[in-house]
mmCIF file of the C-alpha atoms, coordinates in Angstrom:
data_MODEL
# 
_entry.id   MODEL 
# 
loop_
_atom_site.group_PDB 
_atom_site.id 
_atom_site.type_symbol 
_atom_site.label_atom_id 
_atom_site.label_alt_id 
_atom_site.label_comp_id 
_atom_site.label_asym_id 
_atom_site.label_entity_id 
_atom_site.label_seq_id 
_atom_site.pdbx_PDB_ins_code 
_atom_site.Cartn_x 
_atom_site.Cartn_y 
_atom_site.Cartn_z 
_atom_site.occupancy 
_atom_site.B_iso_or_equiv 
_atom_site.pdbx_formal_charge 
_atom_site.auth_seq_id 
_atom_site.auth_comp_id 
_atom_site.auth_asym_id 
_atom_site.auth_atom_id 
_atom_site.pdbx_PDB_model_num 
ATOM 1   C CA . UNK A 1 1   ? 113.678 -14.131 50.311 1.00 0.00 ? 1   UNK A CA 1 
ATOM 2   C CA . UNK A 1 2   ? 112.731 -12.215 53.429 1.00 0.00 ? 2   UNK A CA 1 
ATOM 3   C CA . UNK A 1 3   ? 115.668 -13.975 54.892 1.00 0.00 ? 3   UNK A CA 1 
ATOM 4   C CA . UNK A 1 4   ? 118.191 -12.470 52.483 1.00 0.00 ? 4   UNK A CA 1 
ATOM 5   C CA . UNK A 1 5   ? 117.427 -9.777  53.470 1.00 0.00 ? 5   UNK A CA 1 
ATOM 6   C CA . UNK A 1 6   ? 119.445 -9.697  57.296 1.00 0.00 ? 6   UNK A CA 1 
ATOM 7   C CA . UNK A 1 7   ? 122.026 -11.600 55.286 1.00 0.00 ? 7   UNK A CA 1 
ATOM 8   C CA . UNK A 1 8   ? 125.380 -9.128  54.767 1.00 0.00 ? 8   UNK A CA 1 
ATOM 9   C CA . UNK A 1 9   ? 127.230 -9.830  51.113 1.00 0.00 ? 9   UNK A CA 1 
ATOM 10  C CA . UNK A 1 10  ? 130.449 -11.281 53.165 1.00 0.00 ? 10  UNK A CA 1 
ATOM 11  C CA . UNK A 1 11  ? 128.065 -14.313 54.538 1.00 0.00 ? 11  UNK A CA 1 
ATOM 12  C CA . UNK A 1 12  ? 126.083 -15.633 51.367 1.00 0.00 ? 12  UNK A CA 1 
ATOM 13  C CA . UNK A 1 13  ? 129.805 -15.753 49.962 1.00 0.00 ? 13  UNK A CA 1 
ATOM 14  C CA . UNK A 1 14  ? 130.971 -17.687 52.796 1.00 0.00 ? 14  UNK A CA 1 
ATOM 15  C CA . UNK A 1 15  ? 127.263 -19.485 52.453 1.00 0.00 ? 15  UNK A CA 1 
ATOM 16  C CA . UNK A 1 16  ? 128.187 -20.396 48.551 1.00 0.00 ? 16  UNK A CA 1 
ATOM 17  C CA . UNK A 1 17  ? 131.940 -21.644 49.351 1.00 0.00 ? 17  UNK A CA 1 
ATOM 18  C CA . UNK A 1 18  ? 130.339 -23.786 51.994 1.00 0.00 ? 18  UNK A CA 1 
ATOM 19  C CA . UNK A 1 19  ? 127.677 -25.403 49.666 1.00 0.00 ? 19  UNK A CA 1 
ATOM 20  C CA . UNK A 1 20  ? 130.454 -25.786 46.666 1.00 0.00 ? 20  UNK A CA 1 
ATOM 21  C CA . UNK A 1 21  ? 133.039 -27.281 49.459 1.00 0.00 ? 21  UNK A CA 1 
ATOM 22  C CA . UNK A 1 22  ? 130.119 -30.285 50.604 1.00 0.00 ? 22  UNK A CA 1 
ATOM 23  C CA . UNK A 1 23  ? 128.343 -30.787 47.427 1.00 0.00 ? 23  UNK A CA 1 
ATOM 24  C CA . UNK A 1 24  ? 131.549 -29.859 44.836 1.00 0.00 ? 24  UNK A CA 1 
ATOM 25  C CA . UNK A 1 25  ? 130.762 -28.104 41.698 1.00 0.00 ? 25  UNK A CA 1 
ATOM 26  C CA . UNK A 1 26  ? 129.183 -30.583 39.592 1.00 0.00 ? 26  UNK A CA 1 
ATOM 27  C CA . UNK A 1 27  ? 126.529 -31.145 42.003 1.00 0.00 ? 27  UNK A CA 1 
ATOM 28  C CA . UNK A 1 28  ? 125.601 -27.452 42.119 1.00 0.00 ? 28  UNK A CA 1 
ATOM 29  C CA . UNK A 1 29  ? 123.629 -26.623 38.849 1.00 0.00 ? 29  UNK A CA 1 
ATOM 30  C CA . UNK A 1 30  ? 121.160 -29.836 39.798 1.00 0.00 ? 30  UNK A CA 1 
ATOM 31  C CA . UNK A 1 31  ? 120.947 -28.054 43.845 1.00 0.00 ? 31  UNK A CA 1 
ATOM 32  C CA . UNK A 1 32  ? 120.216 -24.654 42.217 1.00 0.00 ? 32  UNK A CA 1 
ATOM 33  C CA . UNK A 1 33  ? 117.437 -26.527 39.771 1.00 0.00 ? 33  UNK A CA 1 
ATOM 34  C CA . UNK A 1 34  ? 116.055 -28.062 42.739 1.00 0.00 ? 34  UNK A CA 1 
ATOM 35  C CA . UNK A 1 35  ? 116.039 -25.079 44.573 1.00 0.00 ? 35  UNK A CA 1 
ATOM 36  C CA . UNK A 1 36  ? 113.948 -23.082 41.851 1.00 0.00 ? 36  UNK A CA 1 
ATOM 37  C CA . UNK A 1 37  ? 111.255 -25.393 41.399 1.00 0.00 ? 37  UNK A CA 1 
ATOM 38  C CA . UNK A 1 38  ? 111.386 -25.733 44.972 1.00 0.00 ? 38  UNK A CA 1 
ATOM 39  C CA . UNK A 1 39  ? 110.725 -21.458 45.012 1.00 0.00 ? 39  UNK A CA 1 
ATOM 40  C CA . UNK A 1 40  ? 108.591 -22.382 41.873 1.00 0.00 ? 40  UNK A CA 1 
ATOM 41  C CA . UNK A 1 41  ? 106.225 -24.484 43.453 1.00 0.00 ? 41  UNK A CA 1 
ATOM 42  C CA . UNK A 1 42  ? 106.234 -22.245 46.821 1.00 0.00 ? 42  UNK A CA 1 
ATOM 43  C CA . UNK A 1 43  ? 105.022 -19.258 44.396 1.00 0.00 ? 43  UNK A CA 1 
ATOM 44  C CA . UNK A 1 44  ? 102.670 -21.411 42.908 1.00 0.00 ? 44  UNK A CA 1 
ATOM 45  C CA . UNK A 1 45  ? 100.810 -22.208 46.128 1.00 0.00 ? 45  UNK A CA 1 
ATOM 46  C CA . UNK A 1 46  ? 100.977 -18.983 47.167 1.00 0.00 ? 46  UNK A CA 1 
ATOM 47  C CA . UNK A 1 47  ? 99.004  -17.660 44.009 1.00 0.00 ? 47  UNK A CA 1 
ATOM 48  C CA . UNK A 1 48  ? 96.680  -21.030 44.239 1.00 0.00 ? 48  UNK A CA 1 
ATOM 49  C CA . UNK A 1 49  ? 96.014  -19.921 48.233 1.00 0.00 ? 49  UNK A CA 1 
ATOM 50  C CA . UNK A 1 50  ? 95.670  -15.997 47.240 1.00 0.00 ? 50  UNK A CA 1 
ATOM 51  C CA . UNK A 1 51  ? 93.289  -17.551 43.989 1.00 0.00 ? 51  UNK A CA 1 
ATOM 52  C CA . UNK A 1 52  ? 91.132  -19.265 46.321 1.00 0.00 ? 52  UNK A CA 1 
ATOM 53  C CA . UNK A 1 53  ? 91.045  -17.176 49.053 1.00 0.00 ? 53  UNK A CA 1 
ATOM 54  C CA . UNK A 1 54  ? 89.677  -14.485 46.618 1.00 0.00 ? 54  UNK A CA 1 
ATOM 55  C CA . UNK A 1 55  ? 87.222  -16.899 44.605 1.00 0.00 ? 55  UNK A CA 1 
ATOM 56  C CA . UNK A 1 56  ? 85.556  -18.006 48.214 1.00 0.00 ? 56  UNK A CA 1 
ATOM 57  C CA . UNK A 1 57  ? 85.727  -14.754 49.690 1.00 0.00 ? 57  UNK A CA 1 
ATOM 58  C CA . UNK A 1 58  ? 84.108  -13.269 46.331 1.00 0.00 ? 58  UNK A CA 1 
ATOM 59  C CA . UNK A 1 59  ? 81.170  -15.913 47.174 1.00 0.00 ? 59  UNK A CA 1 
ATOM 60  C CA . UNK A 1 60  ? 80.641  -14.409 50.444 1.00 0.00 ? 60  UNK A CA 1 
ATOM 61  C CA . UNK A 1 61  ? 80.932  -11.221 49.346 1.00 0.00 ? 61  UNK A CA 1 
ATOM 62  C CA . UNK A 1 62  ? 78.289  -11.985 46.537 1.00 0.00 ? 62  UNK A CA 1 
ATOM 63  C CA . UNK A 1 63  ? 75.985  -13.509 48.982 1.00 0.00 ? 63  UNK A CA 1 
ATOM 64  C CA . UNK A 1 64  ? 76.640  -10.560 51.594 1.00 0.00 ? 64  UNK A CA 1 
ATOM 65  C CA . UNK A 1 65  ? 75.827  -8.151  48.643 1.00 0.00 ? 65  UNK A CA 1 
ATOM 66  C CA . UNK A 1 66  ? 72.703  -10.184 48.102 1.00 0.00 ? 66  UNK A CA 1 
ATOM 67  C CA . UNK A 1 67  ? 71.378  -9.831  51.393 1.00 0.00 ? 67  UNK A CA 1 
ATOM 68  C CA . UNK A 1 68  ? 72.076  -6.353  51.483 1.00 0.00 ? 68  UNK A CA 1 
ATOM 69  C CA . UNK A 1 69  ? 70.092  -6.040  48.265 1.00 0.00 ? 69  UNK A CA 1 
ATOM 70  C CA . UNK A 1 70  ? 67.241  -7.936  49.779 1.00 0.00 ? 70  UNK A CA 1 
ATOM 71  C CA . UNK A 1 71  ? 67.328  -6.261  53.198 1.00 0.00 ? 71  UNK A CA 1 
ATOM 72  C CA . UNK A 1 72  ? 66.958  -2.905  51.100 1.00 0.00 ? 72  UNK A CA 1 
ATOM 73  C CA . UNK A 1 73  ? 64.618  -3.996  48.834 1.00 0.00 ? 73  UNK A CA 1 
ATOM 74  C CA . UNK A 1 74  ? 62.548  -5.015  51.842 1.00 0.00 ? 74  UNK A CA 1 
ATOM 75  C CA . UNK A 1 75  ? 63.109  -1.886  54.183 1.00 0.00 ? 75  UNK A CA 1 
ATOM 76  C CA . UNK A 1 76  ? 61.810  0.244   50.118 1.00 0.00 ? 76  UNK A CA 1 
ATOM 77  C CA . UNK A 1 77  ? 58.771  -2.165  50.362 1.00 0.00 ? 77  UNK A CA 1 
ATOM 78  C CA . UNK A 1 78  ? 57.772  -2.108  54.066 1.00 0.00 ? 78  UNK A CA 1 
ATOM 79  C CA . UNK A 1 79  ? 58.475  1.941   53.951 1.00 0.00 ? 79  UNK A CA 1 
ATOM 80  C CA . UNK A 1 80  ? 56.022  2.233   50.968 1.00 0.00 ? 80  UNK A CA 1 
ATOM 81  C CA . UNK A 1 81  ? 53.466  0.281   53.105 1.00 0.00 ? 81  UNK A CA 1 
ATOM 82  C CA . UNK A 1 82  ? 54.103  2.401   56.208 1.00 0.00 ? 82  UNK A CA 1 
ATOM 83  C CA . UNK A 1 83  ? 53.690  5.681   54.004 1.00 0.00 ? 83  UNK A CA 1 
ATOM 84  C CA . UNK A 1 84  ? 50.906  4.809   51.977 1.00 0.00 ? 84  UNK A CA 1 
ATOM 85  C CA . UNK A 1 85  ? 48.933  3.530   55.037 1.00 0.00 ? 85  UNK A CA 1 
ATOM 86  C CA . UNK A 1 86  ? 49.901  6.689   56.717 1.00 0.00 ? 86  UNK A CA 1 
ATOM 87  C CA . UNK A 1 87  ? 48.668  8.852   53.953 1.00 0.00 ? 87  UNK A CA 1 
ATOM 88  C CA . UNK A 1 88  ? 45.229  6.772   54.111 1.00 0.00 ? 88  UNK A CA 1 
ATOM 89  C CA . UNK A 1 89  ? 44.592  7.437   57.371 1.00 0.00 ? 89  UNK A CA 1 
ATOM 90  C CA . UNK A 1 90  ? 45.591  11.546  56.816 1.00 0.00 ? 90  UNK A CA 1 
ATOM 91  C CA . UNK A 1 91  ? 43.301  11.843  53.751 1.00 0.00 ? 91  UNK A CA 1 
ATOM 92  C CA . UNK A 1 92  ? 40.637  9.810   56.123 1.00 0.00 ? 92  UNK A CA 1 
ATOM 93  C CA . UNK A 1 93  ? 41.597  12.027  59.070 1.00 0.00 ? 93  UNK A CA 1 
ATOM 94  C CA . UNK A 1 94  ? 41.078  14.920  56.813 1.00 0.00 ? 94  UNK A CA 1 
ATOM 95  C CA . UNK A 1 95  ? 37.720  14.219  55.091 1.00 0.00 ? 95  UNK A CA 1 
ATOM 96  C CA . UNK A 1 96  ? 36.516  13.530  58.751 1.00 0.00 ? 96  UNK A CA 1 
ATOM 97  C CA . UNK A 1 97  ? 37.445  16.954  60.010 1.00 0.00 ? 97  UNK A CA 1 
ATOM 98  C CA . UNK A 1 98  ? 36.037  18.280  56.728 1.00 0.00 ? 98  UNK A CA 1 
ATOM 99  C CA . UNK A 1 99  ? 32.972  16.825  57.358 1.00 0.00 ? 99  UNK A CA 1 
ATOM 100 C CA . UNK A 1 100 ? 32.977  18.259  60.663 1.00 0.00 ? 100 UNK A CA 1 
ATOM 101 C CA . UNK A 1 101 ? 34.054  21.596  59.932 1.00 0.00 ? 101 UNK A CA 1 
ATOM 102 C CA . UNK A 1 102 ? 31.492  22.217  56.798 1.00 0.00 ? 102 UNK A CA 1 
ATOM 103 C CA . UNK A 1 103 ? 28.535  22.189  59.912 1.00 0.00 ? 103 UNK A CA 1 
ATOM 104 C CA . UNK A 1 104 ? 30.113  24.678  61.882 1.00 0.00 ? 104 UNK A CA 1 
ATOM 105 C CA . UNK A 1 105 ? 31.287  26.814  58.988 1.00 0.00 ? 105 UNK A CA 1 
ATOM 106 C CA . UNK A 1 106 ? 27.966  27.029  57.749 1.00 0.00 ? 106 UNK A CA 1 
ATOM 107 C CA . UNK A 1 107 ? 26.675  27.659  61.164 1.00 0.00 ? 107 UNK A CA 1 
ATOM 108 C CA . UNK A 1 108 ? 28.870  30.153  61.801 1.00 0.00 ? 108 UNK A CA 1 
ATOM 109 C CA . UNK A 1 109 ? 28.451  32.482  58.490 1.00 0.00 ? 109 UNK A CA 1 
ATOM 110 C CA . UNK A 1 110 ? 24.686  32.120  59.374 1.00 0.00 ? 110 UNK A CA 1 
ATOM 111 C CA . UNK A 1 111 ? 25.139  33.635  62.364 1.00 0.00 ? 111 UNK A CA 1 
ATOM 112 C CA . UNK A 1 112 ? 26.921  36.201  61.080 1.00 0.00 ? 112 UNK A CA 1 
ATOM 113 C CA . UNK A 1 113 ? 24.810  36.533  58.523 1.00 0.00 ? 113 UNK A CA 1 
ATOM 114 C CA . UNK A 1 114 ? 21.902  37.064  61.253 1.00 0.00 ? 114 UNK A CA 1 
ATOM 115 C CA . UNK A 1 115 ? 24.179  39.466  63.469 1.00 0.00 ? 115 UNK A CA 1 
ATOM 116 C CA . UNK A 1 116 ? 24.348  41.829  60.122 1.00 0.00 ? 116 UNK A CA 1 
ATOM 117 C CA . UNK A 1 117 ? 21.146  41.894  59.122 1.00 0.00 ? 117 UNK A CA 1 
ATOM 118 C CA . UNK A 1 118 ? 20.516  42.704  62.850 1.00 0.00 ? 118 UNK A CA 1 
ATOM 119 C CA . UNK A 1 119 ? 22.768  45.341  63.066 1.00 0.00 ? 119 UNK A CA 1 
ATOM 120 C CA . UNK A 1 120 ? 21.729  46.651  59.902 1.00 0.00 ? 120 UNK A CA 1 
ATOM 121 C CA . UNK A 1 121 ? 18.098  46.874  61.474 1.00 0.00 ? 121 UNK A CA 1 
ATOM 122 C CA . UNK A 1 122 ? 19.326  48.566  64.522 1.00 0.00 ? 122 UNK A CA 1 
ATOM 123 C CA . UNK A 1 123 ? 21.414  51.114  62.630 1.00 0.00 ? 123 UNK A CA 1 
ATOM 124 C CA . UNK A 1 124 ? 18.290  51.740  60.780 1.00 0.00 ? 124 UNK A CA 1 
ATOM 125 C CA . UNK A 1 125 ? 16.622  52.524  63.641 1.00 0.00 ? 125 UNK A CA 1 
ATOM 126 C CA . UNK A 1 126 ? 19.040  54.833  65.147 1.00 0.00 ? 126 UNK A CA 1 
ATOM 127 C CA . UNK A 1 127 ? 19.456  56.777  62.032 1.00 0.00 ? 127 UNK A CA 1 
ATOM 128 C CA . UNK A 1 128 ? 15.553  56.750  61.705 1.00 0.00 ? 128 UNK A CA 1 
ATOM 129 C CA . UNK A 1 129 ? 15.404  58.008  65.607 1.00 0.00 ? 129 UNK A CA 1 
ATOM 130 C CA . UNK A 1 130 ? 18.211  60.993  64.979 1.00 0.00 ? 130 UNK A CA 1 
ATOM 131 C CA . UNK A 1 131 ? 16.502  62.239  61.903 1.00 0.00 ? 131 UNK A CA 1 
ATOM 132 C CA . UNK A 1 132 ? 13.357  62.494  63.939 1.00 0.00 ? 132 UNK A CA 1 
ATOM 133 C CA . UNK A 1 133 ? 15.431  64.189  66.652 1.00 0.00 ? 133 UNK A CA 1 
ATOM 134 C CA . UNK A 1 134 ? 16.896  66.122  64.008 1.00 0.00 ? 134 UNK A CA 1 
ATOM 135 C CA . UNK A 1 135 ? 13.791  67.132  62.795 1.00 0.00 ? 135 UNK A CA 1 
ATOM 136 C CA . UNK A 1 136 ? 12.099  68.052  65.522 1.00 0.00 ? 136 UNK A CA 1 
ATOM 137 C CA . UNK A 1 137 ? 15.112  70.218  67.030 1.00 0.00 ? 137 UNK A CA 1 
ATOM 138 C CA . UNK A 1 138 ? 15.018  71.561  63.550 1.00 0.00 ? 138 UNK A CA 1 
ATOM 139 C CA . UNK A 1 139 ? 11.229  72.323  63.994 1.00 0.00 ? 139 UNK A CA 1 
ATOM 140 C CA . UNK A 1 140 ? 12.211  73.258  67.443 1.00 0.00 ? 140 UNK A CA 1 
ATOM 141 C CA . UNK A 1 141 ? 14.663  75.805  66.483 1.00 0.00 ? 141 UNK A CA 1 
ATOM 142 C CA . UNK A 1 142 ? 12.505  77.211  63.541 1.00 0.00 ? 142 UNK A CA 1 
ATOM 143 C CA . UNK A 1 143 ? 9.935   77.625  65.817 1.00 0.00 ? 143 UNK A CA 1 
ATOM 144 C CA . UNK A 1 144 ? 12.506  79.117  68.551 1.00 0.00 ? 144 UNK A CA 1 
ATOM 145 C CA . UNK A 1 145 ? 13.736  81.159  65.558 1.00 0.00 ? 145 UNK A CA 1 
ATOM 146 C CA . UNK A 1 146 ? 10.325  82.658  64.538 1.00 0.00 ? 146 UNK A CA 1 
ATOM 147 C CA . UNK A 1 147 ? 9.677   83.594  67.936 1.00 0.00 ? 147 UNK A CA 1 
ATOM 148 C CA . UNK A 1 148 ? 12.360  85.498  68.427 1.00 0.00 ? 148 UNK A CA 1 
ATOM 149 C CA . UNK A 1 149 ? 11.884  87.426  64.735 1.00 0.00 ? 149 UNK A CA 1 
ATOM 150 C CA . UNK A 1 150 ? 8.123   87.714  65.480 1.00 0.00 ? 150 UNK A CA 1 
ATOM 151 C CA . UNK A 1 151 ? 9.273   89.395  69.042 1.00 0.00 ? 151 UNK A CA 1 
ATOM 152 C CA . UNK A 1 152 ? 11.843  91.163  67.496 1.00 0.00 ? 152 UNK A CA 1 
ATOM 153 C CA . UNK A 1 153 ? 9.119   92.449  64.352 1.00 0.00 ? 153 UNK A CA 1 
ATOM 154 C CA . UNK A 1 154 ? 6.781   93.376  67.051 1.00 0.00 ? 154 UNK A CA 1 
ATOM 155 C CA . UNK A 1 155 ? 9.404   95.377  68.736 1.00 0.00 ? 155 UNK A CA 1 
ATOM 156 C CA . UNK A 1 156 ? 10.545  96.783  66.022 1.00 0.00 ? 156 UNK A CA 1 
ATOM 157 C CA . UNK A 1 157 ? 7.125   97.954  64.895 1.00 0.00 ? 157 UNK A CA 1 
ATOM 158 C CA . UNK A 1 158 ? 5.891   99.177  68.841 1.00 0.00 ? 158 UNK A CA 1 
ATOM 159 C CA . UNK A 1 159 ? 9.351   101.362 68.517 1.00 0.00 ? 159 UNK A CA 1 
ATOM 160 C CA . UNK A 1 160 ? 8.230   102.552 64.978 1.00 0.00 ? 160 UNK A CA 1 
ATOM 161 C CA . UNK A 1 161 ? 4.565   103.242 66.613 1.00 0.00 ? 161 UNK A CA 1 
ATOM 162 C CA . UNK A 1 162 ? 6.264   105.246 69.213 1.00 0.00 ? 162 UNK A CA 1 
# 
């Protein structure tokens, strides 16, 4: 049919007068019967060839499908391995530092526990140190103060003698 195609109107004429001169006209209804089945039969095994092609190539594409399925399936299984191992070894990983870490936690609020109640004693101290300074400059300065009233009484009362 592809044929017919390149073929003008003017040649399958010529093509048909050619045919009806060498075979004559009652001969032509059985070559045109032939030729059907003949395009029949070339259809047929072209949809029997196309049929098959597709029912072996739908095999392989089942069994491709398959294996993809089962490759998948397996990468899912050996992923869920990996993972849960990994998170084993990170809880494992974690209750080990943990256990490290409580030690020098507790070590280190002691210490600062310590420091505090050290400081705590030493501010003590100070403040007990500057109210005794306090005091005693107070004292001091009374003492200063009472001085200088007393001398300035006694003068006072020498002037008032006078």
């Amino acid at each position: 049919m592809g044929m017919l195609l390149f073929i003008s109107g003017q040649e399958i004429i010529i093509i048909m007068i050619v045919i009806l001169v060498l075979f004559g006209a009652d001969k032509l209804p059985e070559i045109v019967r032939t030729m059907g089945r003949g395009v029949r039969e070339v259809r047929k095994a072209t949809d029997d060839i196309k049929r098959e092609f597709e029912e072996s190539t739908e095999d392989i594409r089942k069994d491709f499908s398959d294996m993809a399925d089962s490759v998948q399936k397996d990468f899912a299984e050996v992923k869920e391995s990996v993972q849960k191992d990994i998170d084993e070894v990170s809880e494992d990983v974690r209750h080990e530092i943990d256990d490290v870490a409580k030690p020098i936690a507790d070590d280190i609020n002691e210490t600062a526990k310590d420091l505090s109640n050290e400081m705590n004693e030493t501010a003590g101290e100070i403040n007990r140190e500057i109210s005794k300074s306090g005091r005693k400059a107070r004292e001091t300065g009374v003492i200063a103060g009472n001085r200088k009233k007393q001398s300035a009484f006694e003068g006072k009362e020498e002037n008032g003698k006078k």
